[in-house]
Every structure is written in C-alpha cells, then in structure tokens.
N, C-alpha and C positions, 0 to 999 in steps of 0.2 A: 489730402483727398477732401472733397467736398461733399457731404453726405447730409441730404436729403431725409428731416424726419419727419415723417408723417405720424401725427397724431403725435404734435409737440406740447399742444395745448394740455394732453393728460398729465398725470400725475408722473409717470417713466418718462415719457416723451420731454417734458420739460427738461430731468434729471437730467436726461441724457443730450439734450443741447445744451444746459451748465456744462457736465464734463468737458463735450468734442471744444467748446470755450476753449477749454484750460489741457489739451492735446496739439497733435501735431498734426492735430484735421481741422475743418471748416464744416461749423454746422450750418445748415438752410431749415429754416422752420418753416413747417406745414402748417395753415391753420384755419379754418374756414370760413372764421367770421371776422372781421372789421375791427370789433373793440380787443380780441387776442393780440392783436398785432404790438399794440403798445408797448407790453410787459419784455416782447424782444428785442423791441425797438430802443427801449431804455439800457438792454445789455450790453446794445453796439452788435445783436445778431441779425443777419440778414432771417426774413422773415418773407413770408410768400403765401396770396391766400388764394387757396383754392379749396373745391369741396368733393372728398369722393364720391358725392350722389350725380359730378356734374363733370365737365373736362377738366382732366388736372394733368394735362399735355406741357403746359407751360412751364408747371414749375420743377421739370426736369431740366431744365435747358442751365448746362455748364454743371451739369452731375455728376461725378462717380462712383457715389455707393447710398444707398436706399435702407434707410431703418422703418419697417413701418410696423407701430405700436399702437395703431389706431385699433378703437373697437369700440363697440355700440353701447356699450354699457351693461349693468344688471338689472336697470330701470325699464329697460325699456323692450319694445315686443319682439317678435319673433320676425315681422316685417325689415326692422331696423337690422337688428343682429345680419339676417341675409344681405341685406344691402352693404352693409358694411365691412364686418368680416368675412364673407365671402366674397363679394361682388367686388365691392369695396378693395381688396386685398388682391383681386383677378385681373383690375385694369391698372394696379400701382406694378405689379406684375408685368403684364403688357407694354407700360409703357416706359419701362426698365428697359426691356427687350429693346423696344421702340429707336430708343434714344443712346443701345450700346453700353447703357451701363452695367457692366459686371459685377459688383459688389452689392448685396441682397441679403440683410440680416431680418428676419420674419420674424418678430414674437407671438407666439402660438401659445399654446394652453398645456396643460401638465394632461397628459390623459389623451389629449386629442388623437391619438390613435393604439387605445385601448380597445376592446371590442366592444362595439353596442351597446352588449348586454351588461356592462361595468358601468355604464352612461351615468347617473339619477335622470329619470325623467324630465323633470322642469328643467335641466340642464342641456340635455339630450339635441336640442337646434343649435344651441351653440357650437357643443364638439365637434355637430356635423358640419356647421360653416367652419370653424379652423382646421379641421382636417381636410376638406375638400380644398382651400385653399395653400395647406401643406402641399398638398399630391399636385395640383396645377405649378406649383414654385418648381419642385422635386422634379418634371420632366423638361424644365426649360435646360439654356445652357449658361445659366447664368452662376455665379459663384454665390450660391446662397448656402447661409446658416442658418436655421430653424432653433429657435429658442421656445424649450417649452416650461414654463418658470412654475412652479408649484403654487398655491394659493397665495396671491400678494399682500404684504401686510407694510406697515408704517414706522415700524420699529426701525433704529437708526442701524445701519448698515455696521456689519463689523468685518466689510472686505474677506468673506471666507464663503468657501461654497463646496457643493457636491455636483459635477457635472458629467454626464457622461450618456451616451447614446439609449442607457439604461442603469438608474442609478438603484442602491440596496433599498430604499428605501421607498412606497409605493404610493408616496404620497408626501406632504409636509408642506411647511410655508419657505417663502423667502421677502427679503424685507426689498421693497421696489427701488432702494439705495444700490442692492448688492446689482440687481438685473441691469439699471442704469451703467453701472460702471464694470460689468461683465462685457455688453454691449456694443461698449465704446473699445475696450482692448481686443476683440477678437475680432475687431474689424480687420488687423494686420494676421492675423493667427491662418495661414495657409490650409495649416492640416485641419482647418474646420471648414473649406469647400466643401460644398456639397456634404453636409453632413447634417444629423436633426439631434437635437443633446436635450434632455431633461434638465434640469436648474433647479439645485434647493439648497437651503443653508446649509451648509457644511464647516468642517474644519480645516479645511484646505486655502490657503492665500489666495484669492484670483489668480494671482500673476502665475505662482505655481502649478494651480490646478491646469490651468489656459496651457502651460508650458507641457504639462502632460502629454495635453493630448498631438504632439510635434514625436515625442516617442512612439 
C-alpha cells in the first residue's frame, strides 16, 4: 500500500515514513516547503510538496491510505491551529473521499473528546479543532483509525503500549517512537475500522496489544 503522510516533516511523521521504508508499504511524504524535500530525497522516499493552507489535490494521485500527523504546533495561535488541525485535517479528509482512498489513520489528541469542561483553557482551541475533525473523519465511509496518543515525549521507544477505545489510565505520556511504529502496523489491523483508541505507554508488545484488539 502506498500511504500518503501528511505532516512528515514533524517529529512522528518522519518516524513514521522511516518505518513504512522498512514495511511492506510505500511511503509518499507530505511536505510544504522546498528545502524539506531533501532529507527524503536522500532516503530514496518519494516526496511531495504540497501545503494544507493551499490545494493538496495532487499529492493523492496513486494513494491508498492517508496518515495525517500534521499540526500547527504549541507555538503558534489559535488562527493556525484552526487552519490546520481542523481545516487542515477536513480537506485531507475530503480529498481521501475524493480520490477513493479507503485507509485513514488520524492522529488526534488524548482528551480530544473529553467534555469541555476537562479542557485547560489555553488548550481549550485545540481540542476543539481535533475533536471536530475526529467527528467529520467519524461520519465519512472511509476505513479510518483515530489515534489519540497521550502527551508526546522523546524518550526512546520500548515497543509496549496501552490501547484501547478507553484506557485505565486518564492521562500519561507516550514516547513518539512507540505512536510511529503503532501507526504503521495497524494500518493492516481490520478490527480497528472505524474505531478511535487512546495511546499510552503501556506493558503490552504492540504487536500484541494491536492483535487484541481482532478478539
């Protein structure tokens, strides 16, 4: 499968066109600007620039499945955030639909549909652009997985997680190793159509835990 990652350029988005590399997929990187192109260029990945704020119609063409990990940052305002993870996330959406491609892995936010009043404030725009763009994915007919990964951290990955529609725990981190290579295996993972999972380190294998959820 050929799989399409939007917002390769980040810190996950990279990880995870390393992985689909060394899979039995094909990854296409997304990336907006001119001088990103290089560093996939040098991998031997195909590479594709386009910008969510503009038409990125093109670099569906010869698709099958859509990672998109893009997001606006912490840096930046409230203008951005909308445009990106919502708006941003609503036309990658669209033009999935568009172009027939069925496989749709979202990464969203830990919390993103919490109630409101759990929000913090100054966070409060974001949840609401990843949850709105959850519920738009949510009514297409598209085979999408919604990933919601707990606060991300840098720590090297030790392949083990807690996943689940709602996990014991109400919070926690997970290392952006472990979400990368979650990612890429539940791309083939059937029983996670149409499904939205929480993500945090846990003690469970990936491979395991991902196998779970087929019981």
């Amino acid at each position: 499968m050929k799989v399409l990652v939007i917002g390769a350029n980040g810190q996950v988005g990279e990880k995870v066109v390393d992985k689909l590399r060394r899979s039995q997929h094909e990854p296409k990187a997304m990336v907006r600007k001119k001088g990103q192109m290089t560093k996939f260029e040098r991998k031997e990945a195909e590479v594709v620039l386009a910008d969510l704020e503009e038409d990125i119609s093109h670099a569906f063409k010869d698709v099958e499945g859509v990672v998109f990990t893009a997001g606006s940052g912490g840096d930046t305002g409230k203008d951005k955030t909308e445009l990106i993870d919502r708006m941003g996330a609503i036309k990658a959406i669209d033009e999935a639909v568009n172009h027939k491609v069925k496989r749709f892995i979202m990464v969203s936010a830990f919390g993103s549909d919490f109630d409101p009043s759990e929000w913090k404030e100054e966070m409060a725009h974001y949840y609401q652009a990843k949850a709105a763009a959850d519920r738009y994915l949510m009514k297409t007919d598209l085979d999408y997985t919604i990933l919601k990964p707990g606060r991300l951290t840098n720590d090297i990955g030790n392949d083990s997680i807690e996943i689940a529609e709602r996990t014991k725990q109400r919070g926690g981190s997970i290392p952006r190793m472990d979400v990368a290579t979650t990612i890429v295996k539940i791309l083939d993972v059937h029983a996670s159509f149409k499904k939205s999972y929480e993500l945090l380190e846990g003690d469970t294998p990936i491979e395991q835990a991902l196998a779970s959820l087929e019981e």
